[in-house]
C-alpha positions, 0 to 999 in steps of 0.5 A: 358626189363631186366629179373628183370624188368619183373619180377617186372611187373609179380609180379606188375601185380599179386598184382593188380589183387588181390586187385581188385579181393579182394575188389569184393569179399568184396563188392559181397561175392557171387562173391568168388566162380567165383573167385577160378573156374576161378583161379582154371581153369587157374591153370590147363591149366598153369600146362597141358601146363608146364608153371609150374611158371605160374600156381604157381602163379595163385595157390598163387592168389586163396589161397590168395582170400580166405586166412584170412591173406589177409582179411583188418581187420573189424573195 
């Protein structure tokens, strides 16, 4: 697999994660806060460890969990 198709997976992989994630947190709000512990935690042993695009990664997912822009609008 070439460098550009894993990259496609990661990015793929990501995306996935964060509507299934974001339609949890729609439908259970409670939810959220088990969320950004969770993304929060990994963020941190991405970084301890030095997988420094890792962790970035995973701190882009948290932001977006709660970020409005990322919010389907109400109808």
């Amino acid at each position: 697999m070439t460098a550009a198709s894993l990259a496609q997976v990661k990015i793929g992989t990501e995306a996935l994660a964060l509507c299934i994630a974001g339609v949890l947190c729609e439908r259970d709000p409670s939810l959220l806060a088990a969320f950004r512990e969770r993304v929060e935690m990994l963020y941190h042993i991405l970084d301890d460890r030095g997988d420094h695009e890792a962790a970035a990664m995973v701190g882009a997912f948290g932001r977006a969990l709660v970020d409005p822009a990322f919010k389907r609008p109400s109808n």
